[in-house]
DRENDO-1510 file (C-alpha; in Angstrom, 1 decimal, always signed):
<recs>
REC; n; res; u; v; w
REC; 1; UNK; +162.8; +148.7; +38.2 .
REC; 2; UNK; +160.4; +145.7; +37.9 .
REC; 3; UNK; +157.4; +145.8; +40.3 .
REC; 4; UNK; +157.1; +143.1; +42.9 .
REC; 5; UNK; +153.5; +141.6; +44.5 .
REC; 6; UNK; +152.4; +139.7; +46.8 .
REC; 7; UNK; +150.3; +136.9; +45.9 .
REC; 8; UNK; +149.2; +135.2; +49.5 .
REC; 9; UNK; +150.5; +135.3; +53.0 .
REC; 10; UNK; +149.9; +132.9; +55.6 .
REC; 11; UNK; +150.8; +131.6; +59.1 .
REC; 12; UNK; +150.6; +128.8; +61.5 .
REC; 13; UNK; +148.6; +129.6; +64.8 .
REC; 14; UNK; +151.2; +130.2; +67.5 .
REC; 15; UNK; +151.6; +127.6; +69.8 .
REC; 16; UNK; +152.8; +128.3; +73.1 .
REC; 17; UNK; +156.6; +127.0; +73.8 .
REC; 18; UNK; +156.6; +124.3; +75.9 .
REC; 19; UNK; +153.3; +123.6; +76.5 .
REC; 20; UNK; +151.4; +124.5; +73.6 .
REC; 21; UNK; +149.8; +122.9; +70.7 .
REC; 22; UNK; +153.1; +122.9; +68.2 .
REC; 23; UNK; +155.1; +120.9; +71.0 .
REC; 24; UNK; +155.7; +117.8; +69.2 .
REC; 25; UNK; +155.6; +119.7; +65.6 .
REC; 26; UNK; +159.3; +119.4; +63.9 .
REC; 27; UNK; +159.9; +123.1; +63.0 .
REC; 28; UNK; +160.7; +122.0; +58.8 .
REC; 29; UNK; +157.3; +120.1; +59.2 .
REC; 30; UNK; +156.1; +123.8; +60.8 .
REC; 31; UNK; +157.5; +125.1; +57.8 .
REC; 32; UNK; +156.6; +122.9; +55.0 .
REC; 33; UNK; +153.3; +123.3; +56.3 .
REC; 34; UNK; +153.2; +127.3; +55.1 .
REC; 35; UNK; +154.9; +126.1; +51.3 .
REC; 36; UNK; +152.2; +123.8; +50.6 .
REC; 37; UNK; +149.7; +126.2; +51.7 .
REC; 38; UNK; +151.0; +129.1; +49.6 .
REC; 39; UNK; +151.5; +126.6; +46.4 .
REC; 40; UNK; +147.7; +124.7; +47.1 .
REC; 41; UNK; +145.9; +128.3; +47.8 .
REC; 42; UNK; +147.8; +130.2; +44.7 .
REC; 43; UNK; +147.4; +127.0; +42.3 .
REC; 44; UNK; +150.7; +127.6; +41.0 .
REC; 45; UNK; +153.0; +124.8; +39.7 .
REC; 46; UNK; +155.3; +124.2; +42.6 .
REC; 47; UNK; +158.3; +123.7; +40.3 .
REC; 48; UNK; +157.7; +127.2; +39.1 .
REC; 49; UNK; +159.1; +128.7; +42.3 .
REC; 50; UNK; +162.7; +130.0; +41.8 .
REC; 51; UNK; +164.0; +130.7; +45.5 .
REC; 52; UNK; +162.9; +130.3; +49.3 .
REC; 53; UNK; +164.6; +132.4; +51.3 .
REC; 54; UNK; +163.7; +131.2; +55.0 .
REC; 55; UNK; +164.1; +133.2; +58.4 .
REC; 56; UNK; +165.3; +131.5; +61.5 .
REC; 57; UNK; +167.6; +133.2; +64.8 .
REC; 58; UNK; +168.4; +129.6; +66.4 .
REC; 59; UNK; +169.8; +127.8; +63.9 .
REC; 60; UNK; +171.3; +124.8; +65.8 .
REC; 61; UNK; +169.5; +121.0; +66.4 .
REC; 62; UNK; +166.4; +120.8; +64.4 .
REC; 63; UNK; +166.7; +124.1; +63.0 .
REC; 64; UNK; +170.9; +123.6; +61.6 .
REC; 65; UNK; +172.4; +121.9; +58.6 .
REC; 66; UNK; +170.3; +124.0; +55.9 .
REC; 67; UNK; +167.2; +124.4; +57.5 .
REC; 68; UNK; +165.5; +126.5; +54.7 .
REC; 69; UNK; +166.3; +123.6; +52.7 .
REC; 70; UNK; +164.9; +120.8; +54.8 .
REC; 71; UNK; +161.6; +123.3; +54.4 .
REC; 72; UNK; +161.7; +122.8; +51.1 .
REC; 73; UNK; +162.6; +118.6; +51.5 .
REC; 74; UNK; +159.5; +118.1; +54.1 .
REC; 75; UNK; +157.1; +119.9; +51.7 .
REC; 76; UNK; +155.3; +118.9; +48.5 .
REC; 77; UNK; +157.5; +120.9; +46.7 .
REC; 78; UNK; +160.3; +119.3; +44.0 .
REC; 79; UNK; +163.8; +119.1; +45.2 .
REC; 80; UNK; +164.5; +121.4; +42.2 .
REC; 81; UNK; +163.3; +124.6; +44.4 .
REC; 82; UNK; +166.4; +125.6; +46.4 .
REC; 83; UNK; +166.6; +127.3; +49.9 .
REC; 84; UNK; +168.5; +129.1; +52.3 .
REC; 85; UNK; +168.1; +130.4; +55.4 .
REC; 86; UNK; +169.2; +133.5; +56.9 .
REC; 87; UNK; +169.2; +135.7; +60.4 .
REC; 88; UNK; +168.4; +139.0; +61.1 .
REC; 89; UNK; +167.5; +138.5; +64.6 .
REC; 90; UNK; +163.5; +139.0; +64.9 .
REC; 91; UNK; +163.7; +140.1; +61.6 .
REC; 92; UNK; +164.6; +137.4; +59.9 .
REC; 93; UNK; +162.0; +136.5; +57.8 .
REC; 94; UNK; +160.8; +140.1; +57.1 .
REC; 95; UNK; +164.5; +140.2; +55.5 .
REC; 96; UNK; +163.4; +136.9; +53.8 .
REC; 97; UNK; +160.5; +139.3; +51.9 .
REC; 98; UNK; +163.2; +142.1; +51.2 .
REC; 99; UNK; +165.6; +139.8; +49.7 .
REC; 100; UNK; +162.3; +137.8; +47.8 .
REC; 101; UNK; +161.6; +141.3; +46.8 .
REC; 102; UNK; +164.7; +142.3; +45.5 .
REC; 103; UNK; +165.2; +139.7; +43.3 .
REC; 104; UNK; +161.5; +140.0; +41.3 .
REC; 105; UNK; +162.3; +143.5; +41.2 .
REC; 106; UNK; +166.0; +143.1; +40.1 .
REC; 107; UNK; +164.3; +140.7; +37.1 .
REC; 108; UNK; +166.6; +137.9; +38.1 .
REC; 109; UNK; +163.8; +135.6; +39.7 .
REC; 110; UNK; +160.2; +135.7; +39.2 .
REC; 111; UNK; +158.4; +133.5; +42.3 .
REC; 112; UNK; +160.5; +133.5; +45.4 .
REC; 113; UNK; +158.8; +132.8; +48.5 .
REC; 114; UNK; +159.6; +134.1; +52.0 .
REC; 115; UNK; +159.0; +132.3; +54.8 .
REC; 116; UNK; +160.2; +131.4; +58.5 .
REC; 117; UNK; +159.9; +128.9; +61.1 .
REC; 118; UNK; +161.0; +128.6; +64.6 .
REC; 119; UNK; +160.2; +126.3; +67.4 .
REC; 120; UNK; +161.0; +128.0; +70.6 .
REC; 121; UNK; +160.3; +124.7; +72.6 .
REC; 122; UNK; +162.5; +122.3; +70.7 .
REC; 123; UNK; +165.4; +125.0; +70.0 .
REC; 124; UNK; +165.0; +127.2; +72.9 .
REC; 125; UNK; +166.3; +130.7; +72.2 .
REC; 126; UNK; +170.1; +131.6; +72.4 .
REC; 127; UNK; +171.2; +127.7; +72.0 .
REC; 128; UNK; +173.2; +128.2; +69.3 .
REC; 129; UNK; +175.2; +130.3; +71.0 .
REC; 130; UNK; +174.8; +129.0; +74.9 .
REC; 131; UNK; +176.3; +125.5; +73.8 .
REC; 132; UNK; +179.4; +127.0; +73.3 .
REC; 133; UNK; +179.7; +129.0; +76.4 .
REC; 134; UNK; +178.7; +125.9; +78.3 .
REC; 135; UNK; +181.4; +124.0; +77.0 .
REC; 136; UNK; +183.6; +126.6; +77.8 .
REC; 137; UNK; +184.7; +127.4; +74.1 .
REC; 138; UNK; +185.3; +130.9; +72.5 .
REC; 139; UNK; +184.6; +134.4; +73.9 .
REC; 140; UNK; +180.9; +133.7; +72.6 .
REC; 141; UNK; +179.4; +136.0; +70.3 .
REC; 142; UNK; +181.0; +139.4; +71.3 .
REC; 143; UNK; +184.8; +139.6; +71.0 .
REC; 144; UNK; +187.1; +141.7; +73.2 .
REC; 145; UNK; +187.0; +144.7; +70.7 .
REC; 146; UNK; +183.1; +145.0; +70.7 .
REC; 147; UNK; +182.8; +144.7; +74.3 .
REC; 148; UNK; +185.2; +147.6; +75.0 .
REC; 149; UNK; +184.0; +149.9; +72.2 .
REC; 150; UNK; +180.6; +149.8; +73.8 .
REC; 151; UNK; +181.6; +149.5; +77.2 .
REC; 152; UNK; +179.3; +146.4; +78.0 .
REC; 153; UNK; +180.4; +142.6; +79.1 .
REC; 154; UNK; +177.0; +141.8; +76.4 .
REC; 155; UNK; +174.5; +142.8; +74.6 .
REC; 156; UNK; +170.8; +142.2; +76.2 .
REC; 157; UNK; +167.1; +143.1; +74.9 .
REC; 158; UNK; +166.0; +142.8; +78.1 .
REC; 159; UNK; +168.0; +145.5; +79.1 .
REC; 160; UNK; +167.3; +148.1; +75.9 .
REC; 161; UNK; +163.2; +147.2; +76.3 .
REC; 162; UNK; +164.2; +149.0; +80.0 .
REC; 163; UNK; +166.2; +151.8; +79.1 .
REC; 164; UNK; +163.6; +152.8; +76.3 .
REC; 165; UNK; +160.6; +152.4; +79.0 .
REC; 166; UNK; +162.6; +154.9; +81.6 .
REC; 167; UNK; +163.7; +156.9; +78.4 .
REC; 168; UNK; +160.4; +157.8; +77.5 .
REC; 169; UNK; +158.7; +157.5; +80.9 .
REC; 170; UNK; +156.6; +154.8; +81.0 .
REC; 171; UNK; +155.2; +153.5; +84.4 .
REC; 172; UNK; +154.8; +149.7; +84.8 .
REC; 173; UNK; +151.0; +150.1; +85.1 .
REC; 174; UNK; +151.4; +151.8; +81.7 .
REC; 175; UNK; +153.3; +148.8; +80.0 .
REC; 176; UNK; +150.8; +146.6; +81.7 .
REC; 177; UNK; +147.6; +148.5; +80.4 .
REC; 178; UNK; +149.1; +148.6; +77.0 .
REC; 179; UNK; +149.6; +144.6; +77.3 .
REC; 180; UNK; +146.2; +144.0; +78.6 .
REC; 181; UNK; +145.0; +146.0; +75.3 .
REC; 182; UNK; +146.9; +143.5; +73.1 .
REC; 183; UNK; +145.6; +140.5; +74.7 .
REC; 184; UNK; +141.6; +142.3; +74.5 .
REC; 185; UNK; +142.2; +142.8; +70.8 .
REC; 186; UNK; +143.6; +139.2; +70.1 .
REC; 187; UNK; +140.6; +137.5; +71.6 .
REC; 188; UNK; +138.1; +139.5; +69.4 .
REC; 189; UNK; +139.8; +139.1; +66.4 .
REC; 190; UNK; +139.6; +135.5; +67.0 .
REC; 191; UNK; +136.2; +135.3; +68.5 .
REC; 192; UNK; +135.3; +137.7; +65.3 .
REC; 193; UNK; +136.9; +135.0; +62.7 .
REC; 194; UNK; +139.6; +137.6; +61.5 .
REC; 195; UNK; +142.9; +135.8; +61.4 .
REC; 196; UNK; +141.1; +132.6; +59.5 .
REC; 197; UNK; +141.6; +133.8; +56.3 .
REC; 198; UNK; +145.5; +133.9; +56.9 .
REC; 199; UNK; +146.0; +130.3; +59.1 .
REC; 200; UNK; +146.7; +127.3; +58.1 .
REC; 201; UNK; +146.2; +124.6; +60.3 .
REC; 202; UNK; +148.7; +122.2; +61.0 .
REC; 203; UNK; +147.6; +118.7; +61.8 .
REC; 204; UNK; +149.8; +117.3; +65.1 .
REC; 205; UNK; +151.4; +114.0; +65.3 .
REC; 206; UNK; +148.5; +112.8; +67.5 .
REC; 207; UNK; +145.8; +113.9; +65.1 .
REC; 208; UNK; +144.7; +117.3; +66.4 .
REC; 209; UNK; +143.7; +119.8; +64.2 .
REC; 210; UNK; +145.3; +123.3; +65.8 .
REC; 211; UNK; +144.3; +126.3; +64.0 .
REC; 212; UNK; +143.8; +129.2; +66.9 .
REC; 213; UNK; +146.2; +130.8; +68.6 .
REC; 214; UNK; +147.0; +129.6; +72.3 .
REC; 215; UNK; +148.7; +132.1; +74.4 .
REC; 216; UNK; +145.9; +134.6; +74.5 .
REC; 217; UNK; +144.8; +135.1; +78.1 .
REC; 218; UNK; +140.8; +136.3; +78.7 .
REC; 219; UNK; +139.4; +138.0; +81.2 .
REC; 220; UNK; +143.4; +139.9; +82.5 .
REC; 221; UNK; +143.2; +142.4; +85.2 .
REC; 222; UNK; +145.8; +145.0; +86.6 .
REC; 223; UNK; +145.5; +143.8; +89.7 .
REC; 224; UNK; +146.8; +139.9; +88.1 .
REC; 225; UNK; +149.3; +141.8; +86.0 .
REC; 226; UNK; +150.8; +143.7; +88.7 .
REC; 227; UNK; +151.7; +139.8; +90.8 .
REC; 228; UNK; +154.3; +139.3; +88.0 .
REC; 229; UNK; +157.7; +139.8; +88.9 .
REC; 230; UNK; +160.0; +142.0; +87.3 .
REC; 231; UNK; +162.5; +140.7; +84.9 .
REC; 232; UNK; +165.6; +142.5; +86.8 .
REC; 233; UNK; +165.5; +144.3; +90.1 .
REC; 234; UNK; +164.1; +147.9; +90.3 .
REC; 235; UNK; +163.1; +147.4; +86.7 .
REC; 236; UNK; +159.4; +147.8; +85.2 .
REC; 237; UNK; +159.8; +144.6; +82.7 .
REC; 238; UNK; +158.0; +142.0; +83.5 .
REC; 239; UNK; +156.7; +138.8; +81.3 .
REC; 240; UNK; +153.5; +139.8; +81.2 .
REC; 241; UNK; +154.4; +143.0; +79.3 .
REC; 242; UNK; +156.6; +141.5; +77.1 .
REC; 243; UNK; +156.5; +139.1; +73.8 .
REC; 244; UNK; +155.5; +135.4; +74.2 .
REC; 245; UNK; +157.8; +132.5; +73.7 .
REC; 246; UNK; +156.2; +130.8; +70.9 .
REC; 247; UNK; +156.3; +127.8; +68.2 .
REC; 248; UNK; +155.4; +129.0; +64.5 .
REC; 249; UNK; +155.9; +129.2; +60.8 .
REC; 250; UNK; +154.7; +131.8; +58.2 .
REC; 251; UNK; +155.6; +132.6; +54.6 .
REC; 252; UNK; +154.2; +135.2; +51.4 .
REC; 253; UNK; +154.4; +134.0; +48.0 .
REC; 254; UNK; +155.5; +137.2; +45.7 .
REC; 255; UNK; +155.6; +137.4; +41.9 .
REC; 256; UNK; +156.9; +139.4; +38.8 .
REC; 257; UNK; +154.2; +141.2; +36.7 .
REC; 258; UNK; +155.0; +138.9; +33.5 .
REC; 259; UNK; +154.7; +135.7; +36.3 .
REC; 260; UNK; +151.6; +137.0; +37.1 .
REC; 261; UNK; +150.4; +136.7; +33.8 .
REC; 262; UNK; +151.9; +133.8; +32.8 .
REC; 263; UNK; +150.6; +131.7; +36.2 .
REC; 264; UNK; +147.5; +133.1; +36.5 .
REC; 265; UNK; +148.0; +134.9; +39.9 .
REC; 266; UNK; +146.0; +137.8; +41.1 .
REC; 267; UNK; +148.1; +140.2; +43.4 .
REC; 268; UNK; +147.2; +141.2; +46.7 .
REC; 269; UNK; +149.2; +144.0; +47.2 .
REC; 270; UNK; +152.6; +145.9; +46.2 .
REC; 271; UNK; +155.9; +146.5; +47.4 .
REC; 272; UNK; +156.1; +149.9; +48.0 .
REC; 273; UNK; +159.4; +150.4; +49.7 .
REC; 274; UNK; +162.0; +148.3; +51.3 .
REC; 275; UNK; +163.6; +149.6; +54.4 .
REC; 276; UNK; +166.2; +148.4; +56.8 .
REC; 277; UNK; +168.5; +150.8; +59.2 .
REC; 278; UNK; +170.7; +150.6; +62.0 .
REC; 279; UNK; +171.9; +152.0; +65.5 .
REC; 280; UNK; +172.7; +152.5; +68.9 .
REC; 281; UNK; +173.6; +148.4; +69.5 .
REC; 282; UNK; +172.9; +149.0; +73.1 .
REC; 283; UNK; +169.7; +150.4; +73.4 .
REC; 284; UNK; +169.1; +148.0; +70.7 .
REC; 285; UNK; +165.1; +148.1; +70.1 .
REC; 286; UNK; +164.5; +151.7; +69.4 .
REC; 287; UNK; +165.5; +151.6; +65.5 .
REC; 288; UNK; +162.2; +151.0; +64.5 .
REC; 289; UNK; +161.8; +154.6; +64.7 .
REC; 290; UNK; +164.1; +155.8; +62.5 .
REC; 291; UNK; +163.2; +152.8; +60.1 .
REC; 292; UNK; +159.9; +153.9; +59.9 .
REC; 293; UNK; +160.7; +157.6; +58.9 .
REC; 294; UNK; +163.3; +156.7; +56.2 .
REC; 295; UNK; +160.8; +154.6; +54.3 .
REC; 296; UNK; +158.2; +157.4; +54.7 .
REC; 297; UNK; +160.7; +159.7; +53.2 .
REC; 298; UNK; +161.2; +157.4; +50.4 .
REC; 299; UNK; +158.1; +156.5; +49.6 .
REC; 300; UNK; +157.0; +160.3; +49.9 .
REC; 301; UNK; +154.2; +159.2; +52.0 .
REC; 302; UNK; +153.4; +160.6; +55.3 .
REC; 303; UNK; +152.7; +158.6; +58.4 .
REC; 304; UNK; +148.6; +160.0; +58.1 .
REC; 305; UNK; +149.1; +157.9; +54.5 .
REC; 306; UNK; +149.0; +154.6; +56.4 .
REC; 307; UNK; +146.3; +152.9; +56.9 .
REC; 308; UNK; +147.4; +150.0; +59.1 .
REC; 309; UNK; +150.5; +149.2; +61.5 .
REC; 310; UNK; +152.4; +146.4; +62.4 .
REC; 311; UNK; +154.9; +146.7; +64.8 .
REC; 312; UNK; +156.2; +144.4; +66.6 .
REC; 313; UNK; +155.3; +144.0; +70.3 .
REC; 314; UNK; +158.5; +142.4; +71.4 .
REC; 315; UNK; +158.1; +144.3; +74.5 .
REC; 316; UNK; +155.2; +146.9; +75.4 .
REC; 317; UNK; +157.5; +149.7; +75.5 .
REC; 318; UNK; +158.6; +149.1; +71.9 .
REC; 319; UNK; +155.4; +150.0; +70.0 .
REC; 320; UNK; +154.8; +152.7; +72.7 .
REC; 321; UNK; +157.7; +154.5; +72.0 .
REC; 322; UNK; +157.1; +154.2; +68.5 .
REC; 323; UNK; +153.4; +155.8; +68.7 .
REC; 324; UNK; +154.9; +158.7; +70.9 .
REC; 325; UNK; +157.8; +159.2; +68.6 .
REC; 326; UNK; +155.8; +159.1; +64.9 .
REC; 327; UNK; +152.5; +160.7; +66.0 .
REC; 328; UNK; +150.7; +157.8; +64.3 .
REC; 329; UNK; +147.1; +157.2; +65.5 .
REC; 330; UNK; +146.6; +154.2; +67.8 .
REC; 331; UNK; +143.3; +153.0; +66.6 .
REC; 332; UNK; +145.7; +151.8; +63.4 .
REC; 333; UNK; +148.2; +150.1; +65.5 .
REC; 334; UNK; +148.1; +146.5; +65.6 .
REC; 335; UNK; +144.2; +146.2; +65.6 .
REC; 336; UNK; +144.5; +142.4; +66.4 .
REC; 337; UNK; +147.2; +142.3; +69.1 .
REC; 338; UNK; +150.3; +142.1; +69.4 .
REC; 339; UNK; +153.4; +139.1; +70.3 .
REC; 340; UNK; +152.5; +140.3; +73.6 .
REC; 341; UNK; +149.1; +138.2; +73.0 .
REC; 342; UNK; +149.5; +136.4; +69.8 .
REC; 343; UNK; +153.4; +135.4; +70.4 .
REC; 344; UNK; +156.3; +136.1; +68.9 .
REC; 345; UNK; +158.5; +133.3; +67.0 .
REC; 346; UNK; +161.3; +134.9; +66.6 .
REC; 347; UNK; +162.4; +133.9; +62.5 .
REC; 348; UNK; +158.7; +133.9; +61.7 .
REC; 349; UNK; +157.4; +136.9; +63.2 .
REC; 350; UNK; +158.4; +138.7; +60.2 .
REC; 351; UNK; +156.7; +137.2; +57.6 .
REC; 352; UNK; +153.6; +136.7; +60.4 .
REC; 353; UNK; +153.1; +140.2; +60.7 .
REC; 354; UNK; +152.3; +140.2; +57.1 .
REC; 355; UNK; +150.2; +138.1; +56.9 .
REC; 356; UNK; +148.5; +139.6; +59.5 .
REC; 357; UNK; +148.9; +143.2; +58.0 .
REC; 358; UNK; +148.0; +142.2; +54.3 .
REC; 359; UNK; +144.5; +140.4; +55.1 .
REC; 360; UNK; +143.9; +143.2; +57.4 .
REC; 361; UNK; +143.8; +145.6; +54.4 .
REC; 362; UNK; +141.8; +143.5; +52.5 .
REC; 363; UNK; +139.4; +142.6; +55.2 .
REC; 364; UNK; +138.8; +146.5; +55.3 .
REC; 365; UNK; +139.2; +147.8; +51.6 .
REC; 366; UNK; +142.4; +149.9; +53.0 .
REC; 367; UNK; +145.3; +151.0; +50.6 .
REC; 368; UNK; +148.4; +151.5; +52.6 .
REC; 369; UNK; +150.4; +149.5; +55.1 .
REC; 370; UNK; +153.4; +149.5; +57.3 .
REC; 371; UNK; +155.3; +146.8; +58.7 .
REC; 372; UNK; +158.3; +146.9; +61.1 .
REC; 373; UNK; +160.2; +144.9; +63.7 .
REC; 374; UNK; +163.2; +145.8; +66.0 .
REC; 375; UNK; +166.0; +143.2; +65.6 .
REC; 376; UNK; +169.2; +142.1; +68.0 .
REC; 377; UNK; +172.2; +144.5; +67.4 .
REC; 378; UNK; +170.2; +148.0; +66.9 .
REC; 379; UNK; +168.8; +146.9; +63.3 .
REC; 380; UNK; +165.1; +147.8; +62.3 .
REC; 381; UNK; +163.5; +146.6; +58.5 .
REC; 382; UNK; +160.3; +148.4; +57.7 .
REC; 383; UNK; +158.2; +147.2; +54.6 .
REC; 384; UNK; +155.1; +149.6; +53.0 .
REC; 385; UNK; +152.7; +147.7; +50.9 .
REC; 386; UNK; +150.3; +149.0; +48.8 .
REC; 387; UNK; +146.5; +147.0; +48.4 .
REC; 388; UNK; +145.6; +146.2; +45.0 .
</recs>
């Protein structure tokens, strides 16, 4: 099988939803913003690109009626590239790279980009679904069938970031020291210039030039942490150790060898293995685990091979699990912070963490890294790249 590379990787800052610096930014503008970066930094003729495959969860208001597409229609690029989006939960857009991948390495496409957008603030999350129930339409997502097989009226992260904190016994002053960490590591990288080379600044419709993340809080103690209130009675969940609501895009550019050649591009890294598993729908957020040991196994690498992490900080006791559960070293674990500090939108998480991960290795002459994200419904994708 064909070989697949990426060629660049970049991101919006996040912008905090609601009253951040992305407010008044259409998510396809978000968007189109990453495709003309990734065309404009890789010099490649835009009408060379066969596919984008774009990641979005809410996909109602400004983010319905073919949004990949409309990414494609805001941007530079000619109305010959097609689009489509597509929705694996927070996982969306790093299952916009696997598919991407997949096709180079199938032969049947040779540049595909993969990228996603989501504006928390204009579409907030669960609206395409909460319409419905408002207008008192449907059973909403869940029929009759899944609710008794599973023995739950619905299906709620909030509730599986709880059971996996009292699962593997972490204290709320734990989750709260592990969130404090995220935000310390966030504000170095950006006082120490490392997430430049992988944001693009987007230009607001007032004229403001935002190009730094906005939800990272200086200066946290325990004592501020602990005034936060829990996110459901006698729980340990709080907002403060959990993921941000943000506004983003972000998007990587991969090619074929031969389009490599035959463009010009030089590679940045390489696929190593493509992962994605599922499970337990109720405890929802612990697959991440057994994502990241199947594509060990099948890369025949061990977790002391990996250089990096990325895993998602959708909620503190998500990537603490993870650590207890692999035996990976914590020094490699997301060295610039987490959603927890940085933010986490939703459909472009995926492809954010990548970007993130990938310039990372570079910025450190590293060889190996691993990517993955737990998703809504038990699903985990894990990605390995390889520097070159």
């Amino acid at each position: 099988m064909a070989e697949a590379y990426i060629v660049d990787a970049v991101r919006t800052a996040g912008g905090r939803a609601r009253k951040g610096g992305l407010v008044d930014v259409h998510p396809a503008d978000l968007g189109a913003t990453v495709l003309n970066a990734l065309v404009e930094r890789t010099g490649i003729d835009p009408a060379a690109i066969d596919d984008v495959i774009v990641g979005c969860v809410s996909q109602v208001g400004e983010q319905a009626f073919a949004f990949g597409r409309n990414l494609v229609l805001a941007s530079k690029l000619p109305d010959s590239v097609p689009a489509v989006t597509i929705d694996r939960q927070c996982g969306s857009s790093q299952q916009a790279l696997h598919f991407a991948a997949q096709a180079v390495m199938s032969g049947t496409q040779d540049v595909v980009i993969a990228a996603g957008a989501e504006s928390m603030t204009r579409v907030p999350m669960g609206s395409n679904y909460t319409l419905h129930a408002q207008a008192g339409i449907g059973d909403g997502p869940w029929p009759k069938s899944i609710r008794q097989r599973y023995g739950v009226t619905e299906f709620s992260q909030f509730h599986g970031a709880q059971m996996i904190a009292d699962k593997y016994g972490f204290s709320r002053a734990a989750m709260d020291e592990y969130a404090l960490g995220s935000h310390a590591k966030a504000a170095a990288a950006i006082d120490g210039g490392a997430f430049k080379a992988e944001i693009v600044p987007i230009i607001t419709p007032d004229g403001h030039v935002f190009d730094e993340d906005d939800g990272v809080r200086r200066g946290g103690t325990m004592e501020a942490m602990a005034s936060v209130k829990v996110l459901a009675e006698g729980g340990t969940i709080t907002a403060a150790n959990a993921s941000q609501m943000t506004d983003g895009a972000s998007g990587v550019m991969l090619a074929s060898e031969a389009a490599l050649r035959r463009f010009g591009l030089s590679p940045m890294a390489r696929i190593a293995n493509l992962t994605v598993t599922a499970g337990d729908p109720v405890i929802m957020l612990e697959e991440p685990i057994a994502a990241t040991r199947r594509a060990l196994e099948r890369s025949g690498l061990s977790v002391g091979d990996i250089d990096l992490f990325e895993v998602n900080e959708a909620f503190a006791s998500i990537p603490m699990a993870w650590l207890k559960a692999t035996g990976a070293n914590p020094a490699k674990l997301n060295i610039h912070g987490g959603a927890i500090a940085l933010g986490h939108p939703l459909g472009a998480s995926g492809t954010k963490l990548m970007a993130t991960l990938l310039h990372a290795l570079k910025a450190r002459g590293k060889r190996y890294g691993l990517q993955t994200m737990c998703e809504g419904g038990g699903i985990a994708n894990a990605t390995i790249i390889e520097a070159v």
